[in-house]
C-alpha positions as CSV (number, residue, x, y, z in Angstrom):
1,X,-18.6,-10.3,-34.1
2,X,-20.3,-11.5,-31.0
3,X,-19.0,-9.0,-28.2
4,X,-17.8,-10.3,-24.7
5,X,-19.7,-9.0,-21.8
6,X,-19.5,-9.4,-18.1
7,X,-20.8,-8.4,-15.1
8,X,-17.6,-6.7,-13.7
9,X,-14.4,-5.8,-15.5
10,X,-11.6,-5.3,-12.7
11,X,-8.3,-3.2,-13.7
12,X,-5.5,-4.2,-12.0
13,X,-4.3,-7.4,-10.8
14,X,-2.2,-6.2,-6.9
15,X,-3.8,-6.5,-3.0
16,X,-6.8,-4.3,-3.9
17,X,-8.1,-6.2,-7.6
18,X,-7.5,-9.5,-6.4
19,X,-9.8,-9.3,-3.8
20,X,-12.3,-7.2,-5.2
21,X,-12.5,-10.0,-8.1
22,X,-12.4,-12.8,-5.5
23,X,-15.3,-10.9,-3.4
24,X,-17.3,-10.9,-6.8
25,X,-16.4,-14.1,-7.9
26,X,-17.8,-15.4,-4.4
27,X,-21.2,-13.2,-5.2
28,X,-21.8,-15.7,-8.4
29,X,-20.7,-12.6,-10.7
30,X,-19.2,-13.0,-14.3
31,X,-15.6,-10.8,-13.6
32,X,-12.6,-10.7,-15.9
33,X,-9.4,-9.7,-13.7
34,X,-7.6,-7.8,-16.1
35,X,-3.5,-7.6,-14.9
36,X,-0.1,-6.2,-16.6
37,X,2.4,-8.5,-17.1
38,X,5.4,-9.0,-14.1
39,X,4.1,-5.8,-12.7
40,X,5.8,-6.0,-9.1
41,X,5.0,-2.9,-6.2
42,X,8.2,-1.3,-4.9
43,X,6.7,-2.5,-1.0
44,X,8.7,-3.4,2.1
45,X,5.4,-5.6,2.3
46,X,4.6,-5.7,6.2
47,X,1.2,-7.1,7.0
48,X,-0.8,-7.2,10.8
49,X,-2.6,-9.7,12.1
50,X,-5.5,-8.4,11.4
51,X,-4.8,-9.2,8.1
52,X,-3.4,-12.2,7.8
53,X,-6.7,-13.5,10.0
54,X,-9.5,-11.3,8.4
55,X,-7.9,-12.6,4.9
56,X,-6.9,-15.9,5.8
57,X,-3.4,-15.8,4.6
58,X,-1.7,-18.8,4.8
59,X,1.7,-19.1,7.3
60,X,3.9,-20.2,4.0
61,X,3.5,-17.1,2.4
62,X,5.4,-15.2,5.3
63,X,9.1,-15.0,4.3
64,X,9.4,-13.4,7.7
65,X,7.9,-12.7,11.1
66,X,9.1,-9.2,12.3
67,X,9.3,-9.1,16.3
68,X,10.8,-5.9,16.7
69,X,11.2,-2.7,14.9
70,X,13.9,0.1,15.1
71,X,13.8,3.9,14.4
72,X,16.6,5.5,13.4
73,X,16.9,9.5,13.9
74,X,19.4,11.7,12.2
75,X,21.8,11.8,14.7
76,X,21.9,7.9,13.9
77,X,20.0,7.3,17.9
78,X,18.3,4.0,17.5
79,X,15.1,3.1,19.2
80,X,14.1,-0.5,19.5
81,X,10.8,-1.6,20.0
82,X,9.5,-4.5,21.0
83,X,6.5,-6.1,19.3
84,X,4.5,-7.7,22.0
85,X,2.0,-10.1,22.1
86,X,2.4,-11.3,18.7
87,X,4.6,-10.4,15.1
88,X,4.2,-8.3,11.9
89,X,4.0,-10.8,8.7
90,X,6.3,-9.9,5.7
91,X,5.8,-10.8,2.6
92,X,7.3,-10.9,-1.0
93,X,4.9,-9.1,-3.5
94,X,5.5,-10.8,-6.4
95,X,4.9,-14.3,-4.4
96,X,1.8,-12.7,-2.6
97,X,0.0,-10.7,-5.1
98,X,0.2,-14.0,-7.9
99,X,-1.5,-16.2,-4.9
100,X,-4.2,-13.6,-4.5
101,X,-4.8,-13.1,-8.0
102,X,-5.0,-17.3,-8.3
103,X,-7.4,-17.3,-5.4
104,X,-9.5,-15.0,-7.0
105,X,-9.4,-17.4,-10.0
106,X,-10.3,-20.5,-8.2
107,X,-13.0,-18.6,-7.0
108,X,-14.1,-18.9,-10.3
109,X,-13.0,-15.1,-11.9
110,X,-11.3,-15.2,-15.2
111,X,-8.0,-13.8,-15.3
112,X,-6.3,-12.0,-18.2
113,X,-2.9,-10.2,-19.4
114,X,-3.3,-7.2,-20.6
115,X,-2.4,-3.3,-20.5
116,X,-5.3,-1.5,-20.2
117,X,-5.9,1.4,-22.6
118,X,-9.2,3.2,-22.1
119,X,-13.1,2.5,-21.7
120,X,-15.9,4.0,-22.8
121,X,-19.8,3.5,-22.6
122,X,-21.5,2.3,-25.0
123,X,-25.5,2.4,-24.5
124,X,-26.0,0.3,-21.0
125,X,-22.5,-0.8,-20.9
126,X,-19.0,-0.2,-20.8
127,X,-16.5,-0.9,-23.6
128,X,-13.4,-1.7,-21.7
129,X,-10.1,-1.7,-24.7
130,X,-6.6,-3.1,-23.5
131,X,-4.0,-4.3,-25.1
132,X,-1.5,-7.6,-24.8
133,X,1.9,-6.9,-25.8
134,X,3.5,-9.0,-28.8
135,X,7.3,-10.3,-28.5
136,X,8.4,-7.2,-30.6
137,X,8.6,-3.5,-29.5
138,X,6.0,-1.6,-27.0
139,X,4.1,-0.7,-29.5
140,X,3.6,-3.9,-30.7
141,X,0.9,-6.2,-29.8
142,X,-2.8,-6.9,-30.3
143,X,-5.9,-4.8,-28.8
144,X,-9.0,-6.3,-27.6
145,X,-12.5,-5.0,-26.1
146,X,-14.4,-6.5,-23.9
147,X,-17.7,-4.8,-22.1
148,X,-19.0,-4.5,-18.6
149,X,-21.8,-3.5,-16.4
150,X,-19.1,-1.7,-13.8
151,X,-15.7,-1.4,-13.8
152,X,-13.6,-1.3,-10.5
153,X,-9.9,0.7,-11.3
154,X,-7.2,-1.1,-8.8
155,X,-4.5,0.0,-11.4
156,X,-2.3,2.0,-9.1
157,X,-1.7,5.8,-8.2
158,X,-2.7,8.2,-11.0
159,X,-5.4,5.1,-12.3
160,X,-5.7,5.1,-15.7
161,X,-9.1,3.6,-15.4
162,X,-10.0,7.1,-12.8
163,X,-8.9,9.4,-15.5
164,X,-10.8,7.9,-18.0
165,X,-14.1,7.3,-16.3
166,X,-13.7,11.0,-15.0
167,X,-13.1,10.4,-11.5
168,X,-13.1,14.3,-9.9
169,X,-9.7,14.6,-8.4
170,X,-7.8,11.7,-9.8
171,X,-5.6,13.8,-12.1
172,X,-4.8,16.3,-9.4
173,X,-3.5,13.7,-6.5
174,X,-0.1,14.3,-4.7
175,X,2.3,11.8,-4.3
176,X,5.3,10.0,-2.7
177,X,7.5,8.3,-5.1
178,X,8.8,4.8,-3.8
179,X,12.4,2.9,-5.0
180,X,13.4,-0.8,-3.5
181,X,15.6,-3.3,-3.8
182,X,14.9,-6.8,-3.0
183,X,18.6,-8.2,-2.5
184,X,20.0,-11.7,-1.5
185,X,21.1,-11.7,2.1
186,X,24.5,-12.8,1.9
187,X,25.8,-15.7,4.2
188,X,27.6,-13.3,6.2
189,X,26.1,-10.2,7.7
190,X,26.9,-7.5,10.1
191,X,26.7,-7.9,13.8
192,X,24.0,-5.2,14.3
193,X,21.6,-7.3,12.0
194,X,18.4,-9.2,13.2
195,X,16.3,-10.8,10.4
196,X,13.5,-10.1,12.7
197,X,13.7,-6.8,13.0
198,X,12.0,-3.7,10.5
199,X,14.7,-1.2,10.3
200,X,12.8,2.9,9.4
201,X,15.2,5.3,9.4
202,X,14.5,9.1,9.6
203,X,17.4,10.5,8.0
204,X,18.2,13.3,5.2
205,X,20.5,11.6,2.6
206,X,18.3,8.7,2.8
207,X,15.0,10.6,2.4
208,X,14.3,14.4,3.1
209,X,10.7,14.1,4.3
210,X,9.5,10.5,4.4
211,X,11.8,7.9,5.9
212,X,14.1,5.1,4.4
213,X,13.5,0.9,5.8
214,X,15.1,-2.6,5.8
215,X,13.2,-5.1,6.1
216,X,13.8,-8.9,6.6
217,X,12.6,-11.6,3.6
218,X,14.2,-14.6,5.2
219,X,17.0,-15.0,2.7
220,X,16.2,-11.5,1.0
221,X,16.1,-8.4,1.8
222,X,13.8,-5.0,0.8
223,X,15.6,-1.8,1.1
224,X,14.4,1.5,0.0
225,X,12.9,4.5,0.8
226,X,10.6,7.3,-0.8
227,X,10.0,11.2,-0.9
228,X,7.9,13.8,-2.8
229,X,10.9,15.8,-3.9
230,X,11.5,15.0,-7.5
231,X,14.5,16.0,-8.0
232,X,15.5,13.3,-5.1
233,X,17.7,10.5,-6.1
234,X,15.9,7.7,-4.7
235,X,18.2,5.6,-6.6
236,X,21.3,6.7,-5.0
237,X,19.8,6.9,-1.6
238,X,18.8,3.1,-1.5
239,X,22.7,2.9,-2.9
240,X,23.8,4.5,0.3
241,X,21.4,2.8,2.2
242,X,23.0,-0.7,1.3
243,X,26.3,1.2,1.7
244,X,26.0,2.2,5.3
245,X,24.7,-1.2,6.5
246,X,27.3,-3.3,4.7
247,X,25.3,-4.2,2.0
248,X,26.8,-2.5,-1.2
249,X,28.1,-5.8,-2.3
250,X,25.2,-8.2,-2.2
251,X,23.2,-10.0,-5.2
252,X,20.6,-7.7,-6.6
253,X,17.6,-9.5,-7.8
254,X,15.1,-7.2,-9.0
255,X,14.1,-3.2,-8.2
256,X,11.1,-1.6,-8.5
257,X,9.6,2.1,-8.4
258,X,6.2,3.8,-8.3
259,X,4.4,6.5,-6.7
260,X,2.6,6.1,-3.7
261,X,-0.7,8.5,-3.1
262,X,-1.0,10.9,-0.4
263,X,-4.0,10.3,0.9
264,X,-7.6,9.3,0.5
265,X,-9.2,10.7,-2.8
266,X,-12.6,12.5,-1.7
267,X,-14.4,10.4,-4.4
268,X,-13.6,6.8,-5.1
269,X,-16.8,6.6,-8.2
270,X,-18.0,8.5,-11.2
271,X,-21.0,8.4,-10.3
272,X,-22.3,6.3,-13.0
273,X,-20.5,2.7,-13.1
274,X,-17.0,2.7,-12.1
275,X,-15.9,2.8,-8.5
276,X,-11.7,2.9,-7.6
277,X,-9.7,0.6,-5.2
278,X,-6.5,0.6,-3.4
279,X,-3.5,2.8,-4.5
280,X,-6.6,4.3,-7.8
281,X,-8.5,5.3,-4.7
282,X,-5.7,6.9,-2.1
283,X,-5.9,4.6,0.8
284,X,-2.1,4.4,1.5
285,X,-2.1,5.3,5.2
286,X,0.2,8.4,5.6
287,X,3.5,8.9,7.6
288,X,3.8,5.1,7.7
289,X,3.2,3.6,4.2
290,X,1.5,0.8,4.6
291,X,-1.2,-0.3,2.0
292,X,-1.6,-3.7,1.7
293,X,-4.2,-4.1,4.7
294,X,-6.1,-0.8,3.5
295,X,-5.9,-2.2,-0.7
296,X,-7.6,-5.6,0.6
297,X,-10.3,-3.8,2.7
298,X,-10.5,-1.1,-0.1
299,X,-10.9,-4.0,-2.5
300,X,-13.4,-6.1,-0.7
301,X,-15.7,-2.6,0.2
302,X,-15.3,-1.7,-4.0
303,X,-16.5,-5.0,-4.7
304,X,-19.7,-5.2,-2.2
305,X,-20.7,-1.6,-3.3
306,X,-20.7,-3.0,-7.3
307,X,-22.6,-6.2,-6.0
308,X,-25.3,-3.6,-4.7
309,X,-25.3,-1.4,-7.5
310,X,-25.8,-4.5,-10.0
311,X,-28.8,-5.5,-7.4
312,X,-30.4,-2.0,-7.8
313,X,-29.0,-0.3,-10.5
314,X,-28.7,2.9,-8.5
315,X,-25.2,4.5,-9.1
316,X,-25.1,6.1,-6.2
317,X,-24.5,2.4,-4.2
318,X,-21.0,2.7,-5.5
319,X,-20.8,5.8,-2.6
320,X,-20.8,2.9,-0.3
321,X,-17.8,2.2,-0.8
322,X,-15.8,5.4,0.6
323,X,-18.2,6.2,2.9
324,X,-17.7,2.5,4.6
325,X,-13.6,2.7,4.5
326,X,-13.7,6.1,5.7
327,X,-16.7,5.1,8.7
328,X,-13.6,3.0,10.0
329,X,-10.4,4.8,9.3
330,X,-11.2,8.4,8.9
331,X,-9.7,9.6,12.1
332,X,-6.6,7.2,12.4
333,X,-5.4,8.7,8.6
334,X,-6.2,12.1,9.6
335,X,-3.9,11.7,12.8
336,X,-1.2,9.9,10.5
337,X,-1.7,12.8,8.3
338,X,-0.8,15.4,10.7
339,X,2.1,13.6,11.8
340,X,3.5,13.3,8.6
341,X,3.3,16.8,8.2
342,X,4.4,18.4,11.6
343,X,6.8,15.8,12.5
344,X,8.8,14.6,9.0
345,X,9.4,18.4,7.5
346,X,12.5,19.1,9.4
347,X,15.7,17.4,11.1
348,X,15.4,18.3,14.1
349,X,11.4,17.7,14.5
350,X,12.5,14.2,13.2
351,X,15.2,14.0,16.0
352,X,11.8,14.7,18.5
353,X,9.9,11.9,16.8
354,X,12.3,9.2,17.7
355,X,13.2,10.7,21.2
356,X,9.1,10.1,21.5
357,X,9.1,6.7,20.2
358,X,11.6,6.0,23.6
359,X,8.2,6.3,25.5
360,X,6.9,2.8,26.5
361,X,3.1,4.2,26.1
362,X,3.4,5.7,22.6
363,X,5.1,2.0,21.8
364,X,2.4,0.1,22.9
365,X,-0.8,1.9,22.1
366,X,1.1,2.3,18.5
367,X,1.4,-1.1,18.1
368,X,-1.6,-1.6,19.4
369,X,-3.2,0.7,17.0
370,X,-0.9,-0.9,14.2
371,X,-1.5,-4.6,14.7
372,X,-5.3,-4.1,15.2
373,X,-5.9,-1.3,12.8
374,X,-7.8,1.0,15.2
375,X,-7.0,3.7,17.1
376,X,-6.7,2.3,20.8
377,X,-9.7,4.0,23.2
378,X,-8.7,2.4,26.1
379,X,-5.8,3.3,28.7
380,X,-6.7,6.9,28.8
381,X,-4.2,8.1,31.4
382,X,-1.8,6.2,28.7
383,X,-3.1,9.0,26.2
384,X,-3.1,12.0,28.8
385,X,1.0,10.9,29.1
386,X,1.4,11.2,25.4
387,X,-0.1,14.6,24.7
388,X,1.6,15.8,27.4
389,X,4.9,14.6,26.1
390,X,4.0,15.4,22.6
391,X,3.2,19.0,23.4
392,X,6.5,19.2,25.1
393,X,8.0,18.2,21.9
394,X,6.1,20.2,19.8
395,X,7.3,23.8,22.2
396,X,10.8,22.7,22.4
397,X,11.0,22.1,26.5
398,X,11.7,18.1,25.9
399,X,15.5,17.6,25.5
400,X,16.3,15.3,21.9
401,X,19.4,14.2,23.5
């Protein structure tokens, strides 16, 4: 039997494997996108301008144009921040990722359903086995191989595709687990609501070291939240969640949960011919959550370093990768890092964090930061004000009250 081969086999069909097979499908490579079936991301699914223009995202697939945002401490003090000069996109995931997978496809990749089970080499390539699920029980369906000259493994935290190819580190990753709810937004709603406004909230019963968010879908909702603590009912806190803002009642239409890595992997290859992307790689940015923006660039860098190693045949091209992503976004994780850890561990240092975000400053050059992804150099008296501030926060002489 005559075996199928192509250039690229990508695993996973979200943000990050979309793009990397539309980047290679653009490079005049033979790629198979290989996706699971009605896989949707638990995601309040917030994307910046940067974005939307670097990926030329069409307006019609924002369900919502966020203006503002509001922080929410555990003594229930609410900060609202303006979003100036501009708005943060929202989008629905399963609408989004479908329209970047069928891009990728007009683009000229081949798409696929399929779960994928495990690869192995065989002489100069890589046997790739998955399997498409019959009508009967999980176990049933029908497996099928199909070989590559590199794999790139967009399938999620704890990538099947990096514990396979013997990606160091993948195994051992630390994560946040996620829970939504997309809900309908019922006719009549509170008076404290603004469906242009991202709600976070910082508060224990709705998560005990990360934070809890609404956010608008123009006639739908995403509530949830997310913590490392296992034994966390992430389930019950989004039930509260709803509870507290008048929502208990309203139409569910779909939930979703996963785990959301930590932070960047220290090696995204395995040295040889598979290279990770996205969530598989770590680039969720920390404190804040958001990986769509990082998953596209992640995808997009995955895919150029494969296009190289297939130019050169030296594995260590697929190095490019990381070291590319990490060039541009070492130092804004590692800060996001550090604030996750000092400032999310306890009540009261979460109490500090929103009496911070009151600071017109830290709004701005966040935003700024946010919007543009890069840390803002400029204004440097801005950032003189905020370490000074911080620092008083961080010794206890600022007053949370």
């Amino acid at each position: 039997m005559e075996r199928e081969i192509f250039d690229v086999v990508v695993v996973g069909g979200g943000p990050a494997g979309a793009t990397a097979a539309e980047t290679l499908a653009k490079q005049g490579k033979h790629v198979l996108l290989l996706d699971r079936d009605g896989r949707i991301k638990p995601c309040g699914g917030a994307i910046p301008p940067r974005l939307i223009k670097d990926y030329q995202i069409p307006d019609n697939l924002l369900v919502a144009k966020a203006t503002s945002a509001r922080m929410v401490s555990p003594k229930n003090k609410k900060v609202d921040i303006p979003i100036e000069n501009g708005f943060v996109g929202m989008v629905d995931r399963g609408e989004f990722d479908e329209w970047l997978r069928e891009r990728a496809k007009k683009h000229g990749a081949i798409r696929r359903v399929g779960n994928f089970t495990t690869l192995k080499e065989e002489g100069d390539l890589i046997k790739i086995t998955y399997r498409v699920r019959g009508k009967g029980d999980i176990g049933d369906g029908v497996q099928s191989d199909v070989y590559a000259k590199a794999v790139v493994g967009a399938d999620g935290a704890k990538s099947g595709v990096g514990r396979a190819a013997g990606v160091p580190g993948c195994s051992e990753a630390n994560y946040v687990f996620a829970y939504h709810e997309i809900i309908r937004k019922p006719q009549s709603t509170g008076n404290d609501y603004d469906g242009s406004r991202c709600d976070v909230l910082y508060q224990k019963d709705i998560s005990p070291d990360f934070y809890g968010w609404v956010f608008p879908h123009g006639d739908t909702l995403s509530i949830g939240t997310g913590s490392a603590d296992k034994g966390f009912s992430l389930r019950n806190a989004v039930g509260k969640l709803r509870a507290d803002i008048g929502l208990a009642d309203a139409e569910l239409i779909r939930h979703e949960g996963a785990p959301l890595p930590m932070k960047p992997l220290k090696r995204w290859d395995n040295g040889k011919n598979v290279v990770l992307a996205g969530d598989a790689a770590g680039v969720v940015a920390p404190a804040s959550g958001e990986g769509i923006y990082y998953a596209m660039l992640g995808g997009q860098l995955a895919a150029e370093a494969v296009g190289e190693y297939l130019a050169t045949n030296q594995a260590s091209k697929l190095q490019l990768a990381r070291k590319r992503f990490m060039k541009e976004h070492r130092l804004p994780f590692i800060v996001l890092g550090v604030m996750q850890y000092f400032w999310y561990t306890t009540e009261k240092r979460r109490e500090s964090f929103v009496k911070m975000c009151e600071d017109k400053d830290v709004q701005r050059l966040t935003f700024e930061s946010y919007m543009n992804k890069k840390l803002v150099r400029k204004k440097p008296l801005a950032h003189i004000k905020i370490f000074i501030k911080d620092m008083g926060h961080l010794l206890g002489i600022a007053k949370t009250s």
